[in-house]
KOLBAPA-284614 format. One line per 3 residues: number of its first residue (from 1); for each residue x, y, z of C-alpha. Coordinates in steps of 0.25 Angstrom, whole numbers, plus 5000, padded with zeros to 4 digits. Layout:
// residues N
NUM	X Y Z; ... .
END
This chain:
// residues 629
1	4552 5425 5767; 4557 5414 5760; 4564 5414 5744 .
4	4558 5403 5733; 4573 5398 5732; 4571 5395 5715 .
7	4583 5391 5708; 4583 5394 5693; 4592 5391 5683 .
10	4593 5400 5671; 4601 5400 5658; 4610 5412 5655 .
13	4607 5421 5642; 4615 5415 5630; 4626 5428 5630 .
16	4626 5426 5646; 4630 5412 5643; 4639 5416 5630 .
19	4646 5426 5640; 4650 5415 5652; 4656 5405 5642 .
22	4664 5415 5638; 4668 5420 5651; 4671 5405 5656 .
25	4679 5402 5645; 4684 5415 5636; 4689 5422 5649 .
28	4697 5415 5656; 4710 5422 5657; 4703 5435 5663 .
31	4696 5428 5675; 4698 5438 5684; 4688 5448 5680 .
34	4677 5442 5685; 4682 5446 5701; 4682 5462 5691 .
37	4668 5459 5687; 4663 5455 5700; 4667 5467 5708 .
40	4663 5476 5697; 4648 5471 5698; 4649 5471 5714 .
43	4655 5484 5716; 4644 5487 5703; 4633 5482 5713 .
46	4638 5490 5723; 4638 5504 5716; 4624 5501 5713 .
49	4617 5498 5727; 4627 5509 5732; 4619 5519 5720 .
52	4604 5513 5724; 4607 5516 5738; 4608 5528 5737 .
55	4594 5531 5735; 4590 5517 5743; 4598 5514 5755 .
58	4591 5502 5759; 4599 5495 5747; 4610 5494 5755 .
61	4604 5487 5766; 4613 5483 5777; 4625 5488 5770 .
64	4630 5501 5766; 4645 5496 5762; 4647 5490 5750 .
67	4659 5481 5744; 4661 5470 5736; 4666 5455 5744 .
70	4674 5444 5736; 4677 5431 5743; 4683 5418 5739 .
73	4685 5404 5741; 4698 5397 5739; 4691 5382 5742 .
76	4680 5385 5735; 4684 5394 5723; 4674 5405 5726 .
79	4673 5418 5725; 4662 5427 5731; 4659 5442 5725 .
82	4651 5449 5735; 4643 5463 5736; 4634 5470 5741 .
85	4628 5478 5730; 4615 5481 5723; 4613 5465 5721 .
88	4603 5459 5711; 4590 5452 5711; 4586 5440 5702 .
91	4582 5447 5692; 4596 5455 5690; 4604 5442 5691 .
94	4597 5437 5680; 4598 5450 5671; 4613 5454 5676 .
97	4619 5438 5676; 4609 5429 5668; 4606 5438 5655 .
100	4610 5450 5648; 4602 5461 5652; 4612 5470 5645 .
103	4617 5467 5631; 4632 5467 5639; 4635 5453 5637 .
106	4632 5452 5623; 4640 5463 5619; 4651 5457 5628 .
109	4650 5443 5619; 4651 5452 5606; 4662 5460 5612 .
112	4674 5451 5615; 4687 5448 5607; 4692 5437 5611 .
115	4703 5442 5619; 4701 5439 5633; 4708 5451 5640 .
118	4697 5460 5632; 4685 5451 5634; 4688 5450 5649 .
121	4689 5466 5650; 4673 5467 5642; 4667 5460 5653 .
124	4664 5470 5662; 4662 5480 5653; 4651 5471 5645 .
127	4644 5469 5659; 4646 5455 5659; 4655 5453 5673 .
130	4648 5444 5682; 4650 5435 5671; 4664 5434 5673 .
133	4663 5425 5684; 4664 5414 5676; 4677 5418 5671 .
136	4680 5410 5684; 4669 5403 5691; 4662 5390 5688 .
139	4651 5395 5695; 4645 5408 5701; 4634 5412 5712 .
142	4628 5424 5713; 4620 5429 5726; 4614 5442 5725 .
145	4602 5452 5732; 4598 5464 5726; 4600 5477 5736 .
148	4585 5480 5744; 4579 5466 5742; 4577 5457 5752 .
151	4587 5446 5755; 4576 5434 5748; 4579 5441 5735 .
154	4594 5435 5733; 4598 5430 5721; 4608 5417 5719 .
157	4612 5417 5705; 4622 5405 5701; 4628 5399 5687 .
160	4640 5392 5682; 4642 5400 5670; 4635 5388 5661 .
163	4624 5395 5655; 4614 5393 5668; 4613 5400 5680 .
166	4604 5398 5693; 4598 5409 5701; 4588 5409 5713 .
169	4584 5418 5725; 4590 5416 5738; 4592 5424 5750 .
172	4605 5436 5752; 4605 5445 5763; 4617 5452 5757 .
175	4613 5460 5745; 4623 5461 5735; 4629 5450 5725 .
178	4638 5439 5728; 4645 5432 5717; 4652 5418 5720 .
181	4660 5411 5710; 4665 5397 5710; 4677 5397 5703 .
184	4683 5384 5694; 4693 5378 5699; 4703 5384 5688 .
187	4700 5399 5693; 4703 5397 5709; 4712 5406 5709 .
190	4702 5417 5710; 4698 5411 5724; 4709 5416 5731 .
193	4711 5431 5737; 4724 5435 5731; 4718 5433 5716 .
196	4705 5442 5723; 4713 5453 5726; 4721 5453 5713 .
199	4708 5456 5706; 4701 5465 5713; 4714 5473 5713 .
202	4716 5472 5699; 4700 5475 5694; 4693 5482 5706 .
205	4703 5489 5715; 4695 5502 5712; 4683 5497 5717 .
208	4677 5509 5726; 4670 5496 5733; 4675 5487 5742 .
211	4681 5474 5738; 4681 5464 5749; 4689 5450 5751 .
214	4689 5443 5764; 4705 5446 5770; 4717 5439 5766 .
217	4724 5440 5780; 4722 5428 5788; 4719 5435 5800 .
220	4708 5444 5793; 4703 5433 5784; 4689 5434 5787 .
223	4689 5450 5786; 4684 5458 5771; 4695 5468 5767 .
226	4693 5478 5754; 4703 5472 5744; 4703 5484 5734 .
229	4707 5498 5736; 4693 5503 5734; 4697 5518 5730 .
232	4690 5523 5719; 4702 5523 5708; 4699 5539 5704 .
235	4699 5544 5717; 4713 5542 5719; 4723 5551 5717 .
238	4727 5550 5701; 4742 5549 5707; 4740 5537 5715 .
241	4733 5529 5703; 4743 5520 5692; 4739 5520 5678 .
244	4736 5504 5681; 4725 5508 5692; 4718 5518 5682 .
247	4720 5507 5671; 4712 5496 5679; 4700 5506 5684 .
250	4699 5510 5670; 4698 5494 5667; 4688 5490 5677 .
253	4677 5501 5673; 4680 5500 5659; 4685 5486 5658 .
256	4695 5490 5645; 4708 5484 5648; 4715 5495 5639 .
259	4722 5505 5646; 4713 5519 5645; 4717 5528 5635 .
262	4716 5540 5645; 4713 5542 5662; 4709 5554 5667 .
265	4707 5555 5682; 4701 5567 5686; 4697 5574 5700 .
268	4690 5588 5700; 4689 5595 5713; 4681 5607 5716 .
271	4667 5610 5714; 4666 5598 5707; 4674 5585 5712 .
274	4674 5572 5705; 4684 5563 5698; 4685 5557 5686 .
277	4694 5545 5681; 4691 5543 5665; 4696 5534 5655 .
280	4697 5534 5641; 4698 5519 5636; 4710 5518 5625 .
283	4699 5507 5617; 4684 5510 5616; 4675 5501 5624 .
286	4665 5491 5619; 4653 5500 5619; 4658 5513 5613 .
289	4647 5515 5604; 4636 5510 5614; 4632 5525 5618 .
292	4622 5519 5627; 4633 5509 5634; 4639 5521 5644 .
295	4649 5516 5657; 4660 5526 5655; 4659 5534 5668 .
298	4656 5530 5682; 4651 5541 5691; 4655 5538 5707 .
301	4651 5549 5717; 4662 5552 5729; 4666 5536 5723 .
304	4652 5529 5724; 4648 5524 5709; 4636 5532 5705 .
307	4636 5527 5690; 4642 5520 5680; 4634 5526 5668 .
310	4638 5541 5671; 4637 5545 5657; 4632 5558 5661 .
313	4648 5560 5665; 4653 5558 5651; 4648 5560 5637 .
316	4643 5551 5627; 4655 5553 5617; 4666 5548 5629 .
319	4658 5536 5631; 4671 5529 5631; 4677 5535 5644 .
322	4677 5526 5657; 4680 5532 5670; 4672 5536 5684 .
325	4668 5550 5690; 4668 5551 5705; 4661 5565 5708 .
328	4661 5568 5724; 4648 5580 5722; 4637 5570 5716 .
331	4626 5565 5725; 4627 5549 5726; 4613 5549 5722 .
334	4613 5553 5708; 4605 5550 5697; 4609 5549 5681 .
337	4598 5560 5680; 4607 5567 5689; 4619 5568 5682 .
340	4613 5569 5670; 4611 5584 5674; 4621 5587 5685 .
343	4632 5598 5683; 4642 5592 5690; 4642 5579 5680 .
346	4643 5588 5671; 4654 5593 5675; 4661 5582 5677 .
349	4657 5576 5663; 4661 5590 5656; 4674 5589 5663 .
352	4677 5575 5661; 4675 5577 5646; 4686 5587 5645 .
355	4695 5578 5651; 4694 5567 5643; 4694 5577 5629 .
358	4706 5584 5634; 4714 5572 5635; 4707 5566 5623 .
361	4712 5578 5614; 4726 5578 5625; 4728 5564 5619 .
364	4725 5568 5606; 4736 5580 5605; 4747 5569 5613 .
367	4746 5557 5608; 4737 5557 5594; 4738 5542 5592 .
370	4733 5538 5606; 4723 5547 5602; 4720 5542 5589 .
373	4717 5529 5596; 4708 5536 5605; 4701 5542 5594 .
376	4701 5528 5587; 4692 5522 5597; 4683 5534 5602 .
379	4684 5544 5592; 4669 5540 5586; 4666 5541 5601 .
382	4672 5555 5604; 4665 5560 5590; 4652 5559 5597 .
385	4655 5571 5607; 4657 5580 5595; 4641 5579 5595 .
388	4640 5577 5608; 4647 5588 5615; 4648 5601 5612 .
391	4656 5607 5622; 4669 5597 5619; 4668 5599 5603 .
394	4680 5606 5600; 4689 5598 5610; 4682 5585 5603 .
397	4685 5591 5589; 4699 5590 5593; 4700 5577 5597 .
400	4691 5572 5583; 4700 5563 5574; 4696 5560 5560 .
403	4701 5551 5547; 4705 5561 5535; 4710 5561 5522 .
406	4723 5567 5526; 4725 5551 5529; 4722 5540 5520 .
409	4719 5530 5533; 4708 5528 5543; 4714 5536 5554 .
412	4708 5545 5561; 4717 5553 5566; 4716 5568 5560 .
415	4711 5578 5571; 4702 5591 5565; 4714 5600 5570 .
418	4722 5590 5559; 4713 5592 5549; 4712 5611 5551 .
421	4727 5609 5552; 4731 5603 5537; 4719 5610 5530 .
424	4724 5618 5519; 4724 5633 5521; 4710 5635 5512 .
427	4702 5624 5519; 4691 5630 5526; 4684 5616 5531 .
430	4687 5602 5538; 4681 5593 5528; 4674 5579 5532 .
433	4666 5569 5525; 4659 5558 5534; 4658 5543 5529 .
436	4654 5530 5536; 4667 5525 5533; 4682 5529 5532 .
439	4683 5523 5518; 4669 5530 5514; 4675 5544 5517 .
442	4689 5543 5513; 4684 5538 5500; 4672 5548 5498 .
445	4672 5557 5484; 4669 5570 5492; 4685 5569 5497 .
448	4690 5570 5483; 4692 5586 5480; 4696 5585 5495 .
451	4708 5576 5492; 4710 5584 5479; 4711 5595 5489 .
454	4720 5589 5498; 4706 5591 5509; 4709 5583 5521 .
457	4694 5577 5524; 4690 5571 5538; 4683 5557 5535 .
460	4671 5555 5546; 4668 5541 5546; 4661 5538 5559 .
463	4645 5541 5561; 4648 5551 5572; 4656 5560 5562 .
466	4642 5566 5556; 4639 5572 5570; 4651 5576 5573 .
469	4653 5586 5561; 4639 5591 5565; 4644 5595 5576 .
472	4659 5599 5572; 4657 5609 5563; 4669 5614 5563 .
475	4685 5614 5568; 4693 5626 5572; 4683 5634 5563 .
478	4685 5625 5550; 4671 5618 5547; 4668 5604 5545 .
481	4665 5602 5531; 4657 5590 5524; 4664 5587 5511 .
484	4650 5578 5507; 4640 5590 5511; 4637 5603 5505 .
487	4646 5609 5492; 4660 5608 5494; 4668 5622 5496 .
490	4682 5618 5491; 4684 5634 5485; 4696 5637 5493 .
493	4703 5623 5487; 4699 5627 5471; 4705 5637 5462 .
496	4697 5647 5455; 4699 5638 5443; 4693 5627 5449 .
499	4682 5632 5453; 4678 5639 5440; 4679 5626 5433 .
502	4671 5617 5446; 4661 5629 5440; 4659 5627 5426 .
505	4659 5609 5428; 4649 5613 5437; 4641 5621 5427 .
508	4644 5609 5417; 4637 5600 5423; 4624 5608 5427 .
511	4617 5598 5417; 4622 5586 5423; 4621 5590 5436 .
514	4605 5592 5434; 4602 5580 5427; 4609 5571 5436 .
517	4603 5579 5448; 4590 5575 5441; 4592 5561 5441 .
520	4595 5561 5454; 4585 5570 5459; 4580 5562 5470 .
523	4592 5557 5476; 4600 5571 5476; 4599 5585 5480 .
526	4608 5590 5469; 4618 5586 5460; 4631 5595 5458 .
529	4643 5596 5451; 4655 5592 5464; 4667 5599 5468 .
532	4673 5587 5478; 4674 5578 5468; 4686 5574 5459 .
535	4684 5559 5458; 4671 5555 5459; 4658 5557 5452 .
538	4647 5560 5462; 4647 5562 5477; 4635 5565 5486 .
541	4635 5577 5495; 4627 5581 5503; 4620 5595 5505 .
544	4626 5604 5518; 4613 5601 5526; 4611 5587 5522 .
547	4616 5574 5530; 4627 5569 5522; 4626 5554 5518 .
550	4635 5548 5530; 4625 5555 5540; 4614 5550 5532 .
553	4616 5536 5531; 4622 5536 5545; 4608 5542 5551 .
556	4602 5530 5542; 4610 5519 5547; 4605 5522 5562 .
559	4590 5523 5559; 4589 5538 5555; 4580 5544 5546 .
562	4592 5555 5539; 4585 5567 5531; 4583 5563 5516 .
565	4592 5572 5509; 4597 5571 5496; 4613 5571 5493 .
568	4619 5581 5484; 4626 5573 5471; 4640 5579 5467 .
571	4646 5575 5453; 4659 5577 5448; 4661 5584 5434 .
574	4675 5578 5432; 4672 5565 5434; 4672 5557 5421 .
577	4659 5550 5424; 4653 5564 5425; 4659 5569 5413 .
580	4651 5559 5405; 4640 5562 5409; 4628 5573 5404 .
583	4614 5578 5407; 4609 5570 5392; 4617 5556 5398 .
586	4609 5544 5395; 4614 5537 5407; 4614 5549 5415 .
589	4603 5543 5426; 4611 5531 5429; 4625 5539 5430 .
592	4617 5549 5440; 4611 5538 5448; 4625 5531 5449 .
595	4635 5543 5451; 4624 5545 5464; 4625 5531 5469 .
598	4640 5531 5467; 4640 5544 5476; 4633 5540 5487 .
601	4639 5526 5488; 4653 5533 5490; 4648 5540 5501 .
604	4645 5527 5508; 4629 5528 5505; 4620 5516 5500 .
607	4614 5516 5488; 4598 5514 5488; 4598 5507 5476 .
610	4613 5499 5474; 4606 5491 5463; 4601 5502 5455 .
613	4616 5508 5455; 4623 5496 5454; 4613 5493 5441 .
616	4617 5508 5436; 4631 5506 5437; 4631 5492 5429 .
619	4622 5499 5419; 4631 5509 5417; 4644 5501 5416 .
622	4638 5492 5406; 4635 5504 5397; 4648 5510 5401 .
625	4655 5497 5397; 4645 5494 5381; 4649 5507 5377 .
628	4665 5505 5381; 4664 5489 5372 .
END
C-alpha cells in the first residue's frame, strides 16, 4: 500500500503566530526550558498510551518499555527528542501545534508581565510548550504515528517559526513522536552532552520514565544509558530529600518558581497505603477563579500516572494545592466514575483535608503574618468551603480573617476568636454588614450607633461572604447578626432612659411615618422610626427573611432572577432634615422620594431613575436657597 505523499503548507492561527514571536525574541535569557517542555510532553505521551493499554494491549505494539531518547549533533547543531508514546495523527497536529484548540494560548498572551523569569515559568502551565522550541531553533521537524495505526499513517510536520508550517503523510514504523530542532548558530551550545545533562538534572530528574542519551565514555559510545535518577520524588524517604529537591518537583508540576508556602509529605501504612506530597503555593496561580480549570492533584497508582485531573481527591475550595498521590490498592484500570464513588478515595481525600487545615490553622497560631499572607492570596478561596463542607466547618471558622472597624485600614486580619474575645460583657452577637466594597461598608449609616457604642463590626466585602454567614450561623454559640436586616436589639447597650424616650420620638412621629410610607408605597414594605442611626437621615433595611440588597444586586449581576421584595425604610427623628419635616409639608413627596434614593445609594444600589432625583434634589436646593435670599 502506497501513501499520496501531499505536502501542504499552512498558515499558523494569528495568537499561534503572536505566541512564536514572542518566544523568538521576548525569551531569550530562559532558553533552556524548551529541553523541560519537551520531556514534559514525551513522558505526557507516554502516561497516555501506558493508561489506553490498559484496556488495549495491541497499542503497545512490539514494545512494552517505554522511555524518552534525546540525541544530538555537534556538526550539525541538532537535537532529536524521541518517544514512544500515544503519538498523534494529522489531525491532532494541526489542532495541538497549528491552532488553539484550547483557549491556553490566548490567556498566555494576556497573562504576561513583562519580566522574563515569570513569563518563562507560564509556559507550561498555559499548555503552550512545544512552542518553546523556538526559544532556540531556526528550524523544527516533527515525525509522529498515532499508537494502533498502521505505519502509512506518519505525520511529518515542519516550520521555521515564520508564520507558516508544512506538513504531509509519510511512513513511521516507530510509533511515538520525534521532535528535531535545528538550532541557530548563536545557540550551539545546546548540542553538546554536558549542557544535556545539566538540564535534565535541573527540570526532570524525578521523571518516573526513563531519559536516555547515547554514552559519554568513548568505549561505550554507541550504548543508551538512563541520565536521570528515575525515582519517583515522594517515594523517597522524607529524610533523604533536601529542601531544593522538594522545591524543584514543586516547580515542574506547577511551574511557580516561588518557593511553596507549605510541603507536606505523607505515607500511610496499614489497611490503606498510599503517599501524599502536597503543596501549598506561597502566590495564587493564574487561574484561581477558573473553577472549571482543575490540575491540582495527580493520581499515580504503585507510581504509574493514572490522572492528572483527580479532582475527586481534593475539594473544590483548595483548588489551589498542587501535589501527587501514589495509592498502592487501586486497580490500574480505573475510571473517573470509579473514583467518583470509591471509599478508599475518600479516604484519602478526608485525610489529606485534615492535613492541610491543621497546618493551615498551625501556621495561623505561629506565624500570624505568614498567615495573613496566605490568607491575602486565598482566603476568598478558603471561604468557599464554608458552604461546601460541612464536616471541616468549625476548624474553617478558625482559620477565617476579616476586615473590622476595630482598624480603620483594609486589613484583614481579625480572626472570629478576635472579635468574642473584645466583646464587651453585654454583647450577645457578632455583628456583620455585607458590602461590594471595603469603602461601601466602612462608610454605611447602619455602623453609626455601633461606633457610638463602641461595636466592633466585621465588614464582608467579598461575594462569597453572603453564603458564608448562611451557613455560619453562629461562633462559639454567639450568632451572627445582620446589622442591615430585621429590628435592631441593642436593649442591653441602652439605659432605661433611653429607651423611654426612643419610645415617645417613636410615638411622635406615628404621623409622619404613615404619610411618607404612603408615598412610598410601592417601593417600601414599611417605614419606621430608626434606632442605628445618629448621623444620617434614612437607611434601608431589609426584613429578617428578605435578601439584603448586596445579595440582591449580586444575584442580578450574574443573570439571576432575585425575589421582588421590598426594603424596610428607617428615618431618624434627631436628624435636622427630619425635624423639619410634617405630615401637612408641601414638599413632603419630593423630600420622601429623595431621603429613599439617598438611602439606597449609600448602600452601593443604583438608582432606577438618577435623573428623576437628581431633578428633585436641584428642585429642592433652589427653593432652599430663594427662601434663604
Amino acid at each position: 500500500m502506497t501513501t499520496e505523499q501531499t505536502v501542504e503548507t499552512r498558515s499558523f492561527q494569528t495568537e499561534v503566530n503572536q505566541l512564536l514571536q514572542l518566544m523568538i525574541h521576548s525569551l531569550y535569557s530562559n532558553k533552556e526550558i524548551f529541553l523541560r517542555e519537551l520531556i514534559s510532553n514525551a513522558s505526557d505521551a507516554c502516561d497516555r498510551l501506558r493508561f489506553a493499554a490498559l484496556t488495549d494491549e495491541q497499542l503497545l505494539e512490539d514494545s512494552n518499555e517505554l522511555s524518552v531518547h534525546i540525541n544530538f549533533n555537534e556538526k550539525d547543531r541538532t537535537i532529536s527528542v524521541r518517544d514512544n508514546g500515544i503519538g498523534m495523527a494529522k489531525s491532532e497536529v494541526v489542532d495541538n501545534i497549528g491552532t488553539i484548540a484550547r483557549s491556553g494560548t490566548r490567556q498566555f498572551l494576556d497573562s504576561l508581565s513583562g519580566d522574563q523569569s515569570a513569563d518563562a515559568s507560564l509556559i507550561g502551565q498555559f499548555g503552550v510548550g512545544f512552542y518553546s522550541v523556538f526559544l532556540v531553533a531556526e528550524k523544527v521537524e516533527l515525525l509522529t504515528r498515532k499508537a494502533g495505526q498502521e505505519p502509512e499513517a506518519g505525520v511529518r510536520w515542519s516550520s521555521d517559526g515564520s508564520g507558516e508550517y508544512t506538513i504531509e503523510n509519510t511512513t513511521r514504523v516507530e510509533r511515538g513522536t520525534e521532535i528535531t530542532l535545528h538550532l541557530r548558530k548563536e545557540d550551539k551550545e545546546f548540542a553538546e552532552g554536558y549542557r544535556l545533562r545539566n538540564i535534565i538534572g535541573k527540570y526532570s530528574d524525578h521523571i518516573s520514565l526513563p531519559i536516555k542519551m547515547l554514552s559519554s565514555d568513548e568505549k561505550r559510545k554507541d550504548e543508551w544509558e538512563t541520565v536521570n535518577k528515575g525515582a519517583a520524588l515522594w517515594s523517597r524517604p522524607k529524610t533523604e530529600i533536601t529542601e531544593e529537591e522538594y522545591k524543584q518537583f514543586y516547580t515542574n508540576i506547577s511551574y511557580d518558581n516561588e518557593a511553596p508556602l507549605v510541603t507536606l509529605h505523607n505515607r500511610v501504612e496499614g489497611n490503606l497505603e498510599y503517599i501524599s506530597l502536597l503543596f501549598i503555593p506561597s502566590k495564587a496561580p493564574f487561574d484561581l477563579w477558573d473553577r472549571e480549570q482543575r490540575h491540582g492533584i495527580n493520581l499515580y497508582v504503585r507510581r504509574i500516572f493514572i490522572l492528572d485531573d483527580a479532582k475527586y481527591l481534593m475539594p473544590n475550595y483548595l483548588r489551589f494545592v498542587r501535589g501527587v498521590v501514589d495509592a498502592a490498592d487501586l486497580p490500574l484500570n480505573v475510571s473517573r466514575e470509579f473514583l467518583q464513588n470509591n471509599k478508599d478515595i475518600d479516604r484519602i481525600r478526608t485525610a489529606s483535608v485534615k492535613k492541610i487545615l491543621n497546618e493551615l490553622k498551625r501556621i495561623a497560631e505561629n506565624n500570624p503574618e505568614s498567615y495573613v499572607q496566605f490568607w491575602r492570596e486565598f482566603g476568598k478561596v478558603l471561604k468557599e468551603g464554608m458552604v461546601e463542607d460541612h464536616e471541616n466547618q468549625k476548624t474553617l471558622a478558625e482559620l477565617l480573617r476579616f476586615c473590622t472597624t476595630h482598624d480603620d485600614e483594609e486589613a484583614q486580619t481579625v480572626s472570629l476568636a478576635n472579635y468574642v474575645k473584645r466583646m464587651p460583657m453585654k454583647q450577645k452577637g457578632i455583628y456583620f454588614i455585607t458590602a461590594d466594597s471595603y469603602a461601601a461598608a466602612s462608610t454605611s449609616p447602619h455602623l453609626e450607633i455601633f461606633r457610638k457604642n463602641d461595636i466592633e463590626v466585621l465588614l464582608l466585602t467579598d461575594p462569597v461572604d453572603e453564603w458564608l454567614v448562611t451557613s455560619l450561623s453562629d461562633y462559639e454559640e454567639k450568632p451572627l447578626k445582620s446589622i442591615a436586616k430585621g429590628t435592631l436589639d441593642l436593649d442591653e447597650f441602652a439605659t432605661d432612659d433611653q429607651k423611654k424616650a426612643a419610645e415617645e420620638k417613636g410615638k411622635d412621629l406615628t404621623g409622619l411615618v404613615e404619610k411618607i410610607q404612603a408615598v412610598l408605597s410601592d417601593r417600601v414594605k414599611e417605614v419606621r422610626v430608626s434606632h442605628r442611626l445618629t448621623d444620617s437621615p434614612a437607611c434601608l433595611v431589609a426584613d429578617d427573611h428578605d435578601l439584603g440588597g448586596n445579595l440582591e444586586r449580586i444575584l442580578q449581576s450574574m443573570g439571576q432572577d432575585a425575589p421582588d421584595a421590598k426594603p424596610i425604610m428607617e428615618i431618624n427623628a434627631d436628624h435636622p432634615l427630619i425635624k423639619q419635616l410634617a405630615p401637612e409639608h408641601e414638599r413632603l413627596e419630593e423630600w420622601s422620594m429623595v431621603l429613599f434614593d439617598q438611602a439606597a445609594l449609600s448602600e452601593g444600589a443604583r438608582l432606577s431613575e438618577p435623573a428623576a432625583y437628581v431633578k428633585r434634589v436641584n428642585d429642592l436646593l433652589t427653593r432652599a436657597s430663594l427662601l434663604t435670599t
